[in-house]
C-alpha positions in Angstrom: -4.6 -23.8 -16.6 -3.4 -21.3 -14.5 -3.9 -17.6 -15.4 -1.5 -15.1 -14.5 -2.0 -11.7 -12.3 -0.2 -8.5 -12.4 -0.5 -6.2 -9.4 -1.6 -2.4 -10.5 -0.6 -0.2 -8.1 -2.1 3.2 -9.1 -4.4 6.3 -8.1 -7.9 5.6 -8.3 -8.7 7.1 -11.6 -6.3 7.2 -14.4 -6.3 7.8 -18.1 -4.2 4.5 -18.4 -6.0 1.9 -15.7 -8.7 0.7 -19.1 -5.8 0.7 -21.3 -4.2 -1.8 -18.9 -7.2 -4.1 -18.3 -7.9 -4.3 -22.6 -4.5 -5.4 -22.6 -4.8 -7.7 -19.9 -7.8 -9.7 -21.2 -6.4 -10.0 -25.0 -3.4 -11.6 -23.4 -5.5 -13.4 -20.3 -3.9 -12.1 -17.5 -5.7 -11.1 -14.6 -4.9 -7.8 -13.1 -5.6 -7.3 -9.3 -5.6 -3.6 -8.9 -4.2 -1.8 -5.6 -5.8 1.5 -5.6 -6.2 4.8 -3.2 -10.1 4.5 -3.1 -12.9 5.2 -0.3 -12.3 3.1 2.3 -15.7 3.3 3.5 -17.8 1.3 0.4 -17.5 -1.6 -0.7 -15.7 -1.8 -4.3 -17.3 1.4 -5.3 -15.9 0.4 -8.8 -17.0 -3.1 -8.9 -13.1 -4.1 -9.7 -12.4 -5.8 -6.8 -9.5 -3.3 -6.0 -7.2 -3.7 -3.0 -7.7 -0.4 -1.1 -4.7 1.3 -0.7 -3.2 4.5 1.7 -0.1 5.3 0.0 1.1 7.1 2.7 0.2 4.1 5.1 2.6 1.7 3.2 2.5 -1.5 5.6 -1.1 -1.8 6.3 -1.0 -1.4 2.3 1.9 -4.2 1.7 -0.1 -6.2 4.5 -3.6 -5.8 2.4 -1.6 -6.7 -1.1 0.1 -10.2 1.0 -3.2 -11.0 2.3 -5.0 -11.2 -1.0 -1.6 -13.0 -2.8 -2.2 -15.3 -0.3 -5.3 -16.8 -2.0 -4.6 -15.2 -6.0 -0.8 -15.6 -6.0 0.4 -12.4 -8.1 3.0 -13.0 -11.0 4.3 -9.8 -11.3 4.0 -6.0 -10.4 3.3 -2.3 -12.4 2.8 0.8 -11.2 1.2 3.7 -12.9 1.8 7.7 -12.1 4.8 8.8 -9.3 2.7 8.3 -6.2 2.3 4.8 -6.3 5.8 3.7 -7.1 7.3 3.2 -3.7 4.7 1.1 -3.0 5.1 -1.6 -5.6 8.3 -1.9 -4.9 7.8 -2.6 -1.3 5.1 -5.1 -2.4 7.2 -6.9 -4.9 9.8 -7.0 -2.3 7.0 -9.1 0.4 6.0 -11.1 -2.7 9.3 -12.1 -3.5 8.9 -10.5 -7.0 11.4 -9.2 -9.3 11.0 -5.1 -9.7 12.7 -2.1 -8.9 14.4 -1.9 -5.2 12.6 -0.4 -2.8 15.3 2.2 -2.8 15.5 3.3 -6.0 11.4 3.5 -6.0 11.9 5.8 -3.3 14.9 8.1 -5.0 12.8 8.0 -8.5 9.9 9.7 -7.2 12.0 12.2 -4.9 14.1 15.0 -6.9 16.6 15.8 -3.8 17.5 12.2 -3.7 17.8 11.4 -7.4 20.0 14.4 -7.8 22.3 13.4 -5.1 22.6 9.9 -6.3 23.1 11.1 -10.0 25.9 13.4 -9.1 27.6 10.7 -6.2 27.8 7.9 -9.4 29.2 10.9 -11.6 27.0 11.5 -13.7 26.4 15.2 -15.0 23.7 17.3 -13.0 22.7 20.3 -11.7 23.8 21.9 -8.6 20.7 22.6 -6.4 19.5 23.3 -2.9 16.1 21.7 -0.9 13.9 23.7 1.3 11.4 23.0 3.4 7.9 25.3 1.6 7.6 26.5 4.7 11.1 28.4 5.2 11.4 31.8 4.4 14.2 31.8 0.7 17.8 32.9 1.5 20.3 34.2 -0.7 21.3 31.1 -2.8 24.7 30.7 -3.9 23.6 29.5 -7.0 24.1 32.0 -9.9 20.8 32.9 -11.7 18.7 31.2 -13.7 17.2 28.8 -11.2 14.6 26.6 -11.5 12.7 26.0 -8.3 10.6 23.1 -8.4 8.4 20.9 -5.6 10.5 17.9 -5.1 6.9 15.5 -5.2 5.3 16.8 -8.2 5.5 15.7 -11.5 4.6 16.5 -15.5 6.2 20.2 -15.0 3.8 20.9 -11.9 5.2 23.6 -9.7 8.3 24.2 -12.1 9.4 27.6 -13.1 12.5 29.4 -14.2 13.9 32.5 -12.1 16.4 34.8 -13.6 16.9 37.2 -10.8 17.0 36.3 -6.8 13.9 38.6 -6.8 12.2 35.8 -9.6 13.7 33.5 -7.4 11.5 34.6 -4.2 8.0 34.9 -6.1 8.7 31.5 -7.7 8.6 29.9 -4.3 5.6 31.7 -3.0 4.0 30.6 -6.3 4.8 27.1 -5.6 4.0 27.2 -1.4 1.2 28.4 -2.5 0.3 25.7 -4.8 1.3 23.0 -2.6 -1.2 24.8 0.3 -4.0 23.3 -2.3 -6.0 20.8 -0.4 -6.8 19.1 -2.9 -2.4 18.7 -3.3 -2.4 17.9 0.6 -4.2 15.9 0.4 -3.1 13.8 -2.5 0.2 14.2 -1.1 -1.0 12.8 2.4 2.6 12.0 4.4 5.0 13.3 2.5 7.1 16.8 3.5 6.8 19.9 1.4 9.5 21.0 0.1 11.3 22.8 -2.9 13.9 22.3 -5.0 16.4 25.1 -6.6 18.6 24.2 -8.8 20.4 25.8 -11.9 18.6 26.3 -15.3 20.4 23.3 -17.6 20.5 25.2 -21.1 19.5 22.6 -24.1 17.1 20.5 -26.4 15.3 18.0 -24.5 14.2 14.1 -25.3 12.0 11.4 -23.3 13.1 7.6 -23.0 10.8 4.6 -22.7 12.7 2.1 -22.1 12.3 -1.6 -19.7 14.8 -2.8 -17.4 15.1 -6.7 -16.9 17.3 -7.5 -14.4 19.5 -4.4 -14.8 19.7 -4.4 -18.9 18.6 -1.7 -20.6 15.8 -2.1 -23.9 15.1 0.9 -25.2 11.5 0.7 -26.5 11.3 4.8 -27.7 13.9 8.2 -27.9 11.8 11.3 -28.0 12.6 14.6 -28.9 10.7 17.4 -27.8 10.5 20.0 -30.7 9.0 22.9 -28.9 12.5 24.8 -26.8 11.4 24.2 -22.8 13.2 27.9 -21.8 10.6 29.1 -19.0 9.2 30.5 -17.5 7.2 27.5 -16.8 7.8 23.9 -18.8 4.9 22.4 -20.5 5.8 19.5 -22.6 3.9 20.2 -25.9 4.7 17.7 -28.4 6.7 14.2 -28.6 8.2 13.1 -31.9 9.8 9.7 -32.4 12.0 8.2 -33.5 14.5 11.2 -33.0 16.0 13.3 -35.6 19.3 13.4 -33.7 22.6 12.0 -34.8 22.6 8.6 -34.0 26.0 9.5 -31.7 24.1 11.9 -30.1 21.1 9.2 -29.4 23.7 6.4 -27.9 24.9 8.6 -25.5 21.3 9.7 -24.5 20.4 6.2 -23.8 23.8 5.3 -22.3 23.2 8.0 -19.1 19.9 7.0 -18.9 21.2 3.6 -18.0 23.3 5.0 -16.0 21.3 6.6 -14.2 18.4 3.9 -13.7 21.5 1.5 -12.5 22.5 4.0 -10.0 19.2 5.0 -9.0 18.4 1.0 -7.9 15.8 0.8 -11.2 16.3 -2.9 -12.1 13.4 -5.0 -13.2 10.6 -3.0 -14.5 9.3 -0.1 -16.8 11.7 3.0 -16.8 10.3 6.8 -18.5 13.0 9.4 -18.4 13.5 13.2 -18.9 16.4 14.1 -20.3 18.7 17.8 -21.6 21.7 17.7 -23.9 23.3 21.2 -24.0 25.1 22.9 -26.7 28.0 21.3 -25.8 27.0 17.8 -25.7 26.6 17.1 -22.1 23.3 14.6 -21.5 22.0 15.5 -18.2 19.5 13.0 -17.1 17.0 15.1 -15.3 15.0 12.1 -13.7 14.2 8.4 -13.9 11.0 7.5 -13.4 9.5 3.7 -12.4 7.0 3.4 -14.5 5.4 4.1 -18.1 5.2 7.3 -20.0 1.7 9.0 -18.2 -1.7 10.0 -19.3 -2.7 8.8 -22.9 0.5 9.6 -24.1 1.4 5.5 -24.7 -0.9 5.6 -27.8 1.6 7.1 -29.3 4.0 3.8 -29.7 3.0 0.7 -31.4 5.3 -2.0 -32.1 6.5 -4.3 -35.3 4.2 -7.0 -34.1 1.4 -4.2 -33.5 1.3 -4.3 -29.7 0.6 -1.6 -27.7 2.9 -0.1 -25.0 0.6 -1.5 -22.4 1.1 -5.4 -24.1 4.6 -5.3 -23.8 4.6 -4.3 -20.1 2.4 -6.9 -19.1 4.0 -9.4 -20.6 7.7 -8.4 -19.3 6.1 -8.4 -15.8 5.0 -12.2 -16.1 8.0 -13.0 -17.2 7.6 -13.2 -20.7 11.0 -12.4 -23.1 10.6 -8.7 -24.9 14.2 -8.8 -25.3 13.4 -8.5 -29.4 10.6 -5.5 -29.0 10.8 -2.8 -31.0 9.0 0.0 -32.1 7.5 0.0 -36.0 9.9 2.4 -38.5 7.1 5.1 -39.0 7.0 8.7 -37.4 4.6 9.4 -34.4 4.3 12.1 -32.5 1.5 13.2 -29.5 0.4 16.6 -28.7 -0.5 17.3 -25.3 -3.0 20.3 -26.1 -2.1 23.4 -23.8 -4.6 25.2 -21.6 -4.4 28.7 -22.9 -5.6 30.9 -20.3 -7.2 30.0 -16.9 -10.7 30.5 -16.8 -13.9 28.0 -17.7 -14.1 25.4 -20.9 -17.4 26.9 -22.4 -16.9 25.2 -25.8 -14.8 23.4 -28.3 -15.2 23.9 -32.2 -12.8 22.4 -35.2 -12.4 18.5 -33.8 -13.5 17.5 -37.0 -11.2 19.6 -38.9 -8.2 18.4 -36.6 -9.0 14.7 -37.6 -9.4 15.5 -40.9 -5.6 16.2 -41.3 -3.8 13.8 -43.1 -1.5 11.6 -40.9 -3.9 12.6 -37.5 -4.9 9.2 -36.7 -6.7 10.3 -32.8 -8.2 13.5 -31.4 -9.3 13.1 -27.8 -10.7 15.9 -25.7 -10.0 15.3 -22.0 -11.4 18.4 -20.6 -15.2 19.1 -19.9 -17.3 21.5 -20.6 -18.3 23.5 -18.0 -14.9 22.8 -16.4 -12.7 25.2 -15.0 -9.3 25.3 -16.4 -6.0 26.5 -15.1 -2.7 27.0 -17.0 1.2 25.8 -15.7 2.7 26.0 -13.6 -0.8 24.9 -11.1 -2.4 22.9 -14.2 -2.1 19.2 -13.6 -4.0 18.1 -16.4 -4.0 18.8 -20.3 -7.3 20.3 -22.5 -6.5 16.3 -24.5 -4.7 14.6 -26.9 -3.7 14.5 -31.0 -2.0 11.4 -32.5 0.2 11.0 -35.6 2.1 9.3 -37.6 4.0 9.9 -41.0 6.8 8.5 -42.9 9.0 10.6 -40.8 8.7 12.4 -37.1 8.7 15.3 -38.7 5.7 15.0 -41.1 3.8 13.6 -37.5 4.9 16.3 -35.7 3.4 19.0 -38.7 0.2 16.9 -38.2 -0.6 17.6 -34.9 0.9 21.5 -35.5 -1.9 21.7 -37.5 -4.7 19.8 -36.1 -4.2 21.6 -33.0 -3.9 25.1 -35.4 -7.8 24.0 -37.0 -9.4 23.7 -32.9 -10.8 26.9 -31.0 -11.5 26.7 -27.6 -13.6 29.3 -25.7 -12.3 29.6 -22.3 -14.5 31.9 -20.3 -11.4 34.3 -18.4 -11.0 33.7 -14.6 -12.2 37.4 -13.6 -15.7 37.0 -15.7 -16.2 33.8 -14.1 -15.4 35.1 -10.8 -17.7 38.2 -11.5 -20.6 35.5 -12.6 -20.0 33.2 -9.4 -20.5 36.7 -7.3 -23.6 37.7 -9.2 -24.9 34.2 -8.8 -24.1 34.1 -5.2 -26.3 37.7 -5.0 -29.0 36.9 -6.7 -29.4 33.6 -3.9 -29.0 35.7 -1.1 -32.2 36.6 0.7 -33.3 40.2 0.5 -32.8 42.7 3.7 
């Protein structure tokens, strides 16, 4: 018997990589993972991976061919932005189905997803692209911007400006944070540059949804309870399914498929940001080729109690999910904030959190000992909390208060600093 193999294109480490593999051996499918690791050992993480430069994507399509060439691959994910473009140009050499190679590229580039949003009609912001390293000119756009890097993703880099003086210290903000070596070089070959576009007034809602050969399933619609007005966007909470009219809901999902059928999104997982606005108009913000990020997929589990994870592998063998869907009962995540920047030095009231009726999960991400940093440079969340209730609404009041029951002590920035200087004193050698 033959057993199947799904390419994994993703970064090296990755809160969703073991989730994958569990999946993957209950349903005994191989997964042959393409990742950007050392090039220099030899499988440092005893996975076998095909090593991977994103930024060097034909000696990576060549590497991905060569080993197809003795473990034929069945089908192709991708997790996080980065690695997107590349699984499509690998599916393409495989002669798999997946998104086009264009559409990979326009997901994971906000200048040419807006373009292509407006060009097929569809509602969107007007907006300007500079390079980070241009000096801002007087936009014509009428204030509130938003400026945001066109490369980064999970509200990186994105903050509102009300005044063409906000305007000017947002982009030094954000030139400033895409300087970061650690930025350059994850972002190794592509341009720097930012995006300002007008501020979109309205609630906004997440999609999870699959695309098999340019058909739309909708696997979750997400409402985000907490308003995202600025200055800086960080996505707190997802409830599902949505409390929204159910008119309201059809036309969500209808410009999302929209949009993923402009954008070249055919065969493959699709996670998309949405805004309605007071007056009704869905504005598809961005179309992403691949599953919701982080842990955040716990949240879903479906009437035959598989995990997001299950579904996706088995759509990308082939296999019919056509009759998917998610179980009736609330669920909602919280993606726990990082208060103030400055170092983790403890964490007290996990044990009160999970004793909340409905939590079902509390995971800390964050170390102690590590230093912390709040949006708009954060990339990374202090953890998780998971719930479910008879409704999204008694999930979401779960995690409210979990969260509500947990203290952390963050050391501030300035007493850290003032510690690191001491430290560095007390090393240096008298006279």
């Amino acid at each position: 018997m033959t057993i199947p193999r799904v390419l994994l294109v993703s970064h090296t480490t990755g809160y969703q990589l073991r989730a994958f593999n569990d999946a993957a051996e209950q349903l005994g499918i191989e997964i042959v993972f393409a990742t950007d690791r050392c090039h220099r050992l030899e499988d440092p993480w005893q996975d076998r991976a095909v090593a991977v430069r994103f930024h060097e994507p034909a000696a990576a399509v060549a590497a991905i061919v060569a080993r197809a060439a003795s473990a034929p691959i069945d089908g192709v994910l991708a997790v996080g932005d980065r690695p997107v473009p590349l699984a499509a140009r690998a599916a393409a050499a495989l002669g798999l189905p997946w998104h086009s190679v264009a559409g990979a590229d326009a997901s994971t580039d906000k200048r040419r997803s807006r373009s292509t949003l407006a060009a097929a009609g569809l509602p969107a912001p007007r907006f300007g692209v500079l390079p980070a390293t241009a000096a801002i000119p007087s936009s014509e756009l009428r204030p509130p911007y938003v400026l945001k890097p066109v490369g980064l993703s999970g509200s990186r880099g994105v903050i509102r400006a009300d005044s063409a003086e906000q305007c000017v210290a947002a982009f030094e903000r954000i030139r400033a944070l895409l300087a970061r070596p650690a930025i350059r070089a994850a972002r190794a070959g592509l341009e720097d540059e930012i995006l300002v576009e007008e501020y979109i007034d309205g609630a906004e809602f997440a999609v999870e949804g699959v695309m098999t050969h340019g058909r739309l399933l909708t696997l979750a619609l997400f409402d985000k309870p907490d308003p995202l007005t600025g200055p800086f966007f960080e996505e707190t909470i997802y409830a599902t399914p949505s409390v929204q009219p159910a008119e309201v809901q059809g036309r969500i999902v209808e410009h999302v498929r929209r949009a993923a059928t402009a954008l070249g999104l055919r065969h493959g997982p699709v996670h998309a940001e949405c805004r309605v606005t007071p007056a009704g108009d869905v504005y598809v913000l961005e179309v992403a080729a691949r599953p919701i990020g982080g842990l955040c997929a716990r949240v879903l589990r479906f009437s035959d109690g598989a995990r997001l994870e299950t579904v996706l592998l088995r759509h990308a063998i082939g296999g019919d999910v056509s009759a998917t869907r998610r179980d009736t009962s609330g669920a909602a995540v919280m993606m726990i904030p990082i208060p103030a920047r400055g170092m983790l030095r403890g964490i007290s009231g996990e044990e009160a959190a999970r004793g909340v009726p409905g939590v079902t999960e509390v995971t800390i991400t964050a170390k102690i000992g590590q230093l912390l940093e709040p949006l708009p440079e954060a990339g990374s969340y202090l953890g998780f909390i998971f719930a479910s209730g008879d409704t999204a609404r008694a999930a979401e009041a779960a995690v409210r208060e979990a969260h509500r029951r947990m203290v952390f002590a963050i050391t501030p920035e300035i007493a850290v600093a003032a510690a690191a200087e001491l430290a560095a004193g007390e090393r240096r050698p008298a006279g």
